[in-house]
N, C-alpha and C positions, 0 to 999 in steps of 0.2 A: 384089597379092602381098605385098606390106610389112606391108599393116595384118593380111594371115594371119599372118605370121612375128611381128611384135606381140602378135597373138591367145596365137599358141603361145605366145610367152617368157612374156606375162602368166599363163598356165596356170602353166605350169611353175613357177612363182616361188610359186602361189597353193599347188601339188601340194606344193614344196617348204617352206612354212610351215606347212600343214596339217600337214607330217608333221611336223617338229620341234617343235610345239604336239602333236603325237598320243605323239611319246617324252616329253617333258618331263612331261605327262601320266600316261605310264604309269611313270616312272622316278617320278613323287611319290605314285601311288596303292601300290607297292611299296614304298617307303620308310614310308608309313603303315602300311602292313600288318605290314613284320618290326616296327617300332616296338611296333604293340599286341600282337606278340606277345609281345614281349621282357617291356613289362608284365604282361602275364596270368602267363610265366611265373617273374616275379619275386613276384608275390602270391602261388602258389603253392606255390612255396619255404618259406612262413613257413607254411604249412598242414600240419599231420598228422593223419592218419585212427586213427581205436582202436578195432579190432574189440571188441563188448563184446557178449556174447548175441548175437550172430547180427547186429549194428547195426553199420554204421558210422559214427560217431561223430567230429566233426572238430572239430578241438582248434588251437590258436595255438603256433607252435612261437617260441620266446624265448631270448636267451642265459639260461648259466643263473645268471649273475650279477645279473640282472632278478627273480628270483624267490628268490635263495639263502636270505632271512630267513623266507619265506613255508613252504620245503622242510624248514628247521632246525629251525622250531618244531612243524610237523608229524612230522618224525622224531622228535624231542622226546616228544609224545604217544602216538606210533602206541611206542615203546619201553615206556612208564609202563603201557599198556593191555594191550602182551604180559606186563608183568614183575609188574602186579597184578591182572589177571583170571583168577583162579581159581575152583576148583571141586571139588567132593570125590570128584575122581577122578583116578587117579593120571596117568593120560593125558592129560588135559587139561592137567593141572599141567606136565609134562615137555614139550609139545608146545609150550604158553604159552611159559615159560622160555628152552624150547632157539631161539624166536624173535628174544624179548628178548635173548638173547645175540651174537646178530650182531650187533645195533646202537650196543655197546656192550664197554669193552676187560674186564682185570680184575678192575674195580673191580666190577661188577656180579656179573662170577662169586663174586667175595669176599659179597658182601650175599647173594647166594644161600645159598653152603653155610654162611653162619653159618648163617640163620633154617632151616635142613635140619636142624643141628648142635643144634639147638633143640628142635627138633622143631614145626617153627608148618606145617611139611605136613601131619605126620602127623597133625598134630590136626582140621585143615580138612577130612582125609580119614575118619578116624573120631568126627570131632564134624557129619561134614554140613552142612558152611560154605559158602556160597558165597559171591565178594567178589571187586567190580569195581570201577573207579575211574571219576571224573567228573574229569579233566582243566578248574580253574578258569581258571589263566591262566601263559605260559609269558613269561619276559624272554629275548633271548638279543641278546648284545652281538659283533657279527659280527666291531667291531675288536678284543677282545681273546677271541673264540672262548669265553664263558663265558655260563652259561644258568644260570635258575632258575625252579622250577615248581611253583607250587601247586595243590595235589589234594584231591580227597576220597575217602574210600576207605566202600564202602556194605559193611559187614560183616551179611550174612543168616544169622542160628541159628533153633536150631528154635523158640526162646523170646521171640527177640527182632532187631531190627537196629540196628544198631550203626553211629556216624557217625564218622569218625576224619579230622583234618586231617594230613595230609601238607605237606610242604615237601621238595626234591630239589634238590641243585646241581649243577654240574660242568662240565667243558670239551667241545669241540667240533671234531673232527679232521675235513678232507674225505678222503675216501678213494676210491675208484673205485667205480662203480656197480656191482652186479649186482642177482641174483633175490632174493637174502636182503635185500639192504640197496642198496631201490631209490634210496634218496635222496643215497646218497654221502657220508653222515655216518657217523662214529664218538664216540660218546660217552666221556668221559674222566675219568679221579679222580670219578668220581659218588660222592654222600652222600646218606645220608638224616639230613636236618636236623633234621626235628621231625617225629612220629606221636606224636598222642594222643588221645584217644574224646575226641568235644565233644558228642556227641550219645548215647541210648540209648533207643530206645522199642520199647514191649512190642508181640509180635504175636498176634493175638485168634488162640486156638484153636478147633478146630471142635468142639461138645460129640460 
């Protein structure tokens, strides 16, 4: 009868390790598991999607002080290409412009209505001009918020096209994102430093 009573206790002791081995067990497979959740859903935190045609498209989300030089000199450009890609059409001109001017305070609207005041539209538009820019290389100096950018400007006549070096300076305001002026830049005191034909070569007509 002893060594029954033996028997039991030894169970019992064996029941009761088994099962403290079966929590400890299941209390560390749970602890693994929120862990790799917590990872998974920290890596995708830094993930953004960009519908783009119909695609989703995933992108690396970054503070935006990680990328600010990268943003400035692109707004830089993406301003230069609304503010000198024209065309001999009044619409285009106006549509161009009225782009270029959100990104920019102004000093830009001044460089406008001079060359308006000039008449260098109306000529584009009844001379059948077209003329885009090649954006060559932009500097912009994030500590004292000042940029400078040289360009080329591809002037197309009916007779001939025409090479002209550009040079552009001015400062650099952050401002609040929107739809016009995705990058959060403002452009400031802008100049136009130097425009002059380096180039001119004839276009073959058709007999």
């Amino acid at each position: 009868m002893f060594n029954e009573l033996r028997y039991i206790d030894r169970a019992f002791r064996h029941i009761r390790l088994f099962a403290a081995c079966f929590v400890l067990a299941c209390m560390g497979v749970t602890g693994l598991v929120c862990w790799s959740c917590y990872r998974v859903v920290e890596n995708d935190r830094g993930r953004v999607y960009i519908l783009a045609d119909g695609k989703a498209l995933e992108a690396l989300a970054s503070e935006r002080g990680d990328n600010l030089p990268v943003e400035a000199r692109d707004h830089i450009r993406t301003f230069h290409q609304y503010f000198f890609t024209l065309g001999p059409d009044e619409k285009v001109i106006n549509a161009n412009i009225g782009k270029a001017l959100y990104l920019a305070d102004g000093s830009a609207r001044r460089e406008y209505e001079n060359a308006l005041e000039q008449g260098y539209y109306r000529n584009i538009i009844t001379g059948n001009v077209s003329q885009e820019v090649r954006v060559d290389s932009v500097y912009v100096n994030m500590d004292s918020s000042v940029f400078r950018c040289w360009a080329t400007l591809i002037i197309t006549r009916t007779s001939n096209i025409t090479l002209r070096c550009l040079f552009t300076q001015g400062g650099l305001r952050q401002v609040p994102r929107s739809d016009h002026n995705p990058h959060g830049f403002l452009i400031e005191d802008w100049t136009i430093g130097d425009s002059r034909d380096i180039k001119t070569i004839p276009r073959i007509q058709n007999p």
